[in-house]
C-alpha positions in Angstrom: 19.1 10.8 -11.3 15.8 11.6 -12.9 13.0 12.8 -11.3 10.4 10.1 -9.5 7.1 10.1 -10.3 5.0 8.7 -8.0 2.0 7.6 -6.6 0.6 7.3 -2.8 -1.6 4.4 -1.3 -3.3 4.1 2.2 -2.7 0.7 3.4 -3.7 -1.4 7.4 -0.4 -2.7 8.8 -1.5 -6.6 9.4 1.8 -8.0 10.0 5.7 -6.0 10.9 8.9 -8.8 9.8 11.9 -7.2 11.5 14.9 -8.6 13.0 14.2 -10.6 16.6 15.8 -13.5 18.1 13.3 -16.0 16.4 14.5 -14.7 12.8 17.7 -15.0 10.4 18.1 -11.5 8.6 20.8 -10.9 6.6 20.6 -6.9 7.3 18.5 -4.9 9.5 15.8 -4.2 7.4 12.1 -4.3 8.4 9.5 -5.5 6.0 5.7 -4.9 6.3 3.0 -6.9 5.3 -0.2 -4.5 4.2 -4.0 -4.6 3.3 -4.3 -2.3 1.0 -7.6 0.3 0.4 -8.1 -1.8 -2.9 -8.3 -5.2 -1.3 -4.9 -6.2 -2.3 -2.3 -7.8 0.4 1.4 -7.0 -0.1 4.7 -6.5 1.6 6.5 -3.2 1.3 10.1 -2.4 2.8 9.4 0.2 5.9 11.6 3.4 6.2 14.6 3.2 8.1 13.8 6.2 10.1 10.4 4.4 10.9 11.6 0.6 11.1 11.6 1.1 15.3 8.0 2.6 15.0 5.7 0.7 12.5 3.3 -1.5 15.0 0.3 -4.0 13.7 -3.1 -2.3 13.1 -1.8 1.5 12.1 -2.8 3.0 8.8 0.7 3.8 6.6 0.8 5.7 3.1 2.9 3.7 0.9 5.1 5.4 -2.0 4.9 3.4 -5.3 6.5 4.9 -8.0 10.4 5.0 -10.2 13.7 6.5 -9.4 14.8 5.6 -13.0 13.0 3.2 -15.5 13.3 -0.5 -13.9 14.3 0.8 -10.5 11.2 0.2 -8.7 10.0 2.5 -5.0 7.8 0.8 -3.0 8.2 2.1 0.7 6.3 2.8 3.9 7.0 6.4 3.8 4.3 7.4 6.6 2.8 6.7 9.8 -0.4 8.5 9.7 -2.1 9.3 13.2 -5.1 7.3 13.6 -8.2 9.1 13.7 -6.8 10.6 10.4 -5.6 7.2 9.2 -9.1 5.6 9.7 -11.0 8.5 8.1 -8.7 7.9 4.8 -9.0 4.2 5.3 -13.2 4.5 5.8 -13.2 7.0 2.3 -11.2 5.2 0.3 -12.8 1.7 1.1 -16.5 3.7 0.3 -14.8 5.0 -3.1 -13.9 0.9 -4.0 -17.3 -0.3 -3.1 -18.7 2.4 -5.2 -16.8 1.6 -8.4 -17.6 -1.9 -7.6 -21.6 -1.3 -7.6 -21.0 0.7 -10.8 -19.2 -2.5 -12.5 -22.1 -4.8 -11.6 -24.2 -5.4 -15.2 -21.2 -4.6 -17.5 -19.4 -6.6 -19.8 -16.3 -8.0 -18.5 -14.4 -6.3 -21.0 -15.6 -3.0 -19.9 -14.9 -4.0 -16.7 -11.2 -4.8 -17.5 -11.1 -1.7 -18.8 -12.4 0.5 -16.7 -9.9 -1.7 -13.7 -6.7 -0.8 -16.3 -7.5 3.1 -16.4 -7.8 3.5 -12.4 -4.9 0.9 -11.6 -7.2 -1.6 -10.1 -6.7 -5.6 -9.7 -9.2 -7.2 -10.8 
């Protein structure tokens, strides 16, 4: 297997899918819907070994990032604790704003750009 290369986001839980007597799984899996620092909204699988512990409202680092090329990682690796969670949350959202101020005036192409060297959605 080659080595992964990845890359770490902070992300709000705002929604845990696991199994429960209202849903039809087919495995035992548990899913997590995130806000992410960048204003995105996504759903990441969860850890096993942190599927019975992920709750709504805790701040998670998410793993994104390739085993091999086309085999894709994106997992809730982390629980962080929340004081720390909410201090990364709070300076990564002030970082966002920030570039967003910076992109006011320019060019949409500069813009695009700018959004394609960082990773950003734009």
């Amino acid at each position: 297997m080659k080595p992964m290369h990845s890359l770490y986001h902070i992300a709000k839980v705002v929604e845990v899918f696991a199994k429960n007597p209202s849903t039809v799984s087919s495995d035992s899996s548990v899913q997590a819907q995130l806000e992410m620092w960048d204003d995105n909204l996504i759903i990441f699988g969860v850890h096993a070994e942190l599927s019975a512990m992920i709750q709504k409202g805790q701040f998670v680092l998410v793993e994104y990032g390739y085993h091999a090329p086309n085999v894709p990682v994106n997992t809730v690796i982390k629980i962080l604790e929340s004081k720390q969670g909410e201090q990364s949350w709070k300076r990564m959202k002030a970082f966002l704003e920030k570039r967003k101020k910076q992109m006011d005036g320019m060019s949409e192409e500069n813009i695009q750009d700018i959004s394609n060297q960082h990773g950003m959605i734009r």
